[in-house]
C-alpha positions in Angstrom: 15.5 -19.1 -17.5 12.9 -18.5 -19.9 10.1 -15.7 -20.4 7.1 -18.3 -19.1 6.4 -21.3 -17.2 5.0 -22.9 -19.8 8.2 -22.1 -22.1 10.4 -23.9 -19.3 8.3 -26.5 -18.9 8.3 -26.9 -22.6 12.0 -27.3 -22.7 12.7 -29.1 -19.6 10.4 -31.8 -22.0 12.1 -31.4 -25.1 15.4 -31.7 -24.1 14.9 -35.1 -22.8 14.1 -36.3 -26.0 16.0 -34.4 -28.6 18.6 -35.6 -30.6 22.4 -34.4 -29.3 22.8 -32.6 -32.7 19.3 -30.8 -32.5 19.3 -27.2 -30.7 16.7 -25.1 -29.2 17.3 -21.3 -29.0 15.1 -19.1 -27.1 13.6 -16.6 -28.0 14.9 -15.9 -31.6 14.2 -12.0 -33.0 13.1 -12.1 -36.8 12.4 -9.0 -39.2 9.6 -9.6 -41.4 8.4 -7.0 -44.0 5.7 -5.8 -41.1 8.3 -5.6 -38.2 10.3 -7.6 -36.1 8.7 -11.1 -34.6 10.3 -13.2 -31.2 10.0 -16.7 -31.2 9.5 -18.7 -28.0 11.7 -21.3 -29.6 14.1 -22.0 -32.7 14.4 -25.7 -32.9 17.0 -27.0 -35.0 16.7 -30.6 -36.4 19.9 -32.7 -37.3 18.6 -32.5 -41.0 19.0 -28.3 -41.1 15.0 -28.2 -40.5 14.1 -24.7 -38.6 11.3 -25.2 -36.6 9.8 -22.8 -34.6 7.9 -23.6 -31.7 5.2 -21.1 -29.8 4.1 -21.4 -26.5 0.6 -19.9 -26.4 -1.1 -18.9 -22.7 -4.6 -18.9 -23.0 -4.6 -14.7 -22.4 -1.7 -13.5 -24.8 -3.0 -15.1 -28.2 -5.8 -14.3 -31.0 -5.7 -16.6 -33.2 -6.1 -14.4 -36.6 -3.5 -12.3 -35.1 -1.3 -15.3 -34.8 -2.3 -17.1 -38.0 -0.9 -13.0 -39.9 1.9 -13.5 -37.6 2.8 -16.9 -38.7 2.1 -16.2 -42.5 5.1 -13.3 -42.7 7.2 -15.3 -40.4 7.0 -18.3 -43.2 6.4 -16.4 -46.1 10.1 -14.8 -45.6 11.6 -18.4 -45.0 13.1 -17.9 -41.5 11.5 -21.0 -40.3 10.4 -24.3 -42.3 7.4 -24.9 -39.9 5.8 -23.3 -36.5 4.4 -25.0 -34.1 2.0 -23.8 -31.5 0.8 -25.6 -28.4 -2.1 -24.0 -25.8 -0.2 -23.4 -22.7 -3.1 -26.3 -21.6 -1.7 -29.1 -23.0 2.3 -28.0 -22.4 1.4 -28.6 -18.7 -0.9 -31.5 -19.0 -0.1 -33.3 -22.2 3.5 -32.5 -23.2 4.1 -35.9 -23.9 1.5 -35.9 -26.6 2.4 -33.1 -28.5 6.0 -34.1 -28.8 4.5 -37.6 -30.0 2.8 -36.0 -32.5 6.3 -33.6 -33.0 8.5 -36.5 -33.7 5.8 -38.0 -36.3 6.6 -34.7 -38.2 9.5 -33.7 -37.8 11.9 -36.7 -36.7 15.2 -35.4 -37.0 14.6 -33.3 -33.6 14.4 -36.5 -31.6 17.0 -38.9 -30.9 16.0 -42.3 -31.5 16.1 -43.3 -27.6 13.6 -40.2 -27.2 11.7 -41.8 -30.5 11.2 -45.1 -28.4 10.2 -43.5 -24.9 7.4 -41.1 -27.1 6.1 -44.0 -28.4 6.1 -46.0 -25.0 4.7 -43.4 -23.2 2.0 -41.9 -25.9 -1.9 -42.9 -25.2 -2.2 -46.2 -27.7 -5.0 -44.2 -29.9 -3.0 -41.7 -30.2 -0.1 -44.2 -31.7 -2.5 -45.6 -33.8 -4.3 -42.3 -35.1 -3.1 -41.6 -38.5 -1.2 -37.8 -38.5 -0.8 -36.5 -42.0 2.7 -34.9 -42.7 0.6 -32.0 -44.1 -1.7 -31.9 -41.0 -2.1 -28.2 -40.0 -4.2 -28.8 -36.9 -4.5 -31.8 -34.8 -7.4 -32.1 -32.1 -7.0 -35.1 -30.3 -8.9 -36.5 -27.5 -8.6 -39.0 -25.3 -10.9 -40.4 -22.7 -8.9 -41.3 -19.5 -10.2 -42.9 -16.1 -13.2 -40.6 -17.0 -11.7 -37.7 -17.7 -11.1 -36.1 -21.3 -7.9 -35.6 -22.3 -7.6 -33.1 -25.4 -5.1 -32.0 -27.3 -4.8 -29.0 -29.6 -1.8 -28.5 -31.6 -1.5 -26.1 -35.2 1.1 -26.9 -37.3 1.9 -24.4 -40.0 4.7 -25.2 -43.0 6.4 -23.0 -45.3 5.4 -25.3 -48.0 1.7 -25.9 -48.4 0.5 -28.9 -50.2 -2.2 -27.9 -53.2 -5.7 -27.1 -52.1 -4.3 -26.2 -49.0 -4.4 -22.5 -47.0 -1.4 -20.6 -47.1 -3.0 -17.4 -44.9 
């Protein structure tokens, strides 16, 4: 039901794990001094967090285009954080980036989705230490001699000193 693959299979993932009082909203329409913005997803933590969550294929995304794009979404407050995943690691390492979700941004989860994260997260990537200010996260893991990566940019409507707000 959504525009993409990789936005179903997105959901399909975070809906096991969410908390019952978190909500996800597709494709949410903001207006922004420079024009009107969609968002893959509005998540909605038990805490009134507004997270937004982008879904980025490999061929629909420039990043300085997106980093702009992200800056007036945040600068007008509609969201409190976006997230954006490479379309990549939706399909082969969801898990992992809602690990590294629910380290951030808790109240999403519910605590049974907390405990099967953490079960079924690679053990380096338990034991790696995320920052709550992290902005990007590139992760790799070796596995039965393969390389598992993961790329995830986190950007917050509050940015700690020293730290880029464009």
């Amino acid at each position: 039901p959504y525009d993409s693959p990789i936005e179903d299979l997105f959901a399909y993932h975070f809906v096991k794990y969410a908390s019952d009082r978190a909500a996800i909203t597709p494709q949410v329409k903001v207006e922004t001094l420079c024009g009107r913005f969609v968002l893959d997803f509005l998540l909605s933590g038990a805490d009134g967090s507004r997270i937004a969550v982008e879904c980025d294929g490999k061929e629909f995304h420039d990043f300085s285009r997106d980093e702009w794009r992200d800056a007036m979404i945040l600068g007008e407050g509609h969201v409190d954080a976006i997230y954006r995943l490479r379309g990549a690691d939706i399909v082969h390492n969801v898990v992992c980036a809602l690990y590294v979700m629910s380290r951030l941004d808790q109240s999403l989860f519910s605590d049974r989705g907390l405990i099967n994260l953490n079960t079924l997260a690679p053990m380096n990537l338990r034991d790696a230490e995320i920052a709550q200010d992290a902005s990007l996260l590139d992760f790799s893991e070796r596995n039965d001699g393969e390389i598992a990566r993961l790329w995830l940019y986190v950007r917050r409507y509050h940015v700690p000193n020293g730290g880029r707000r464009f």
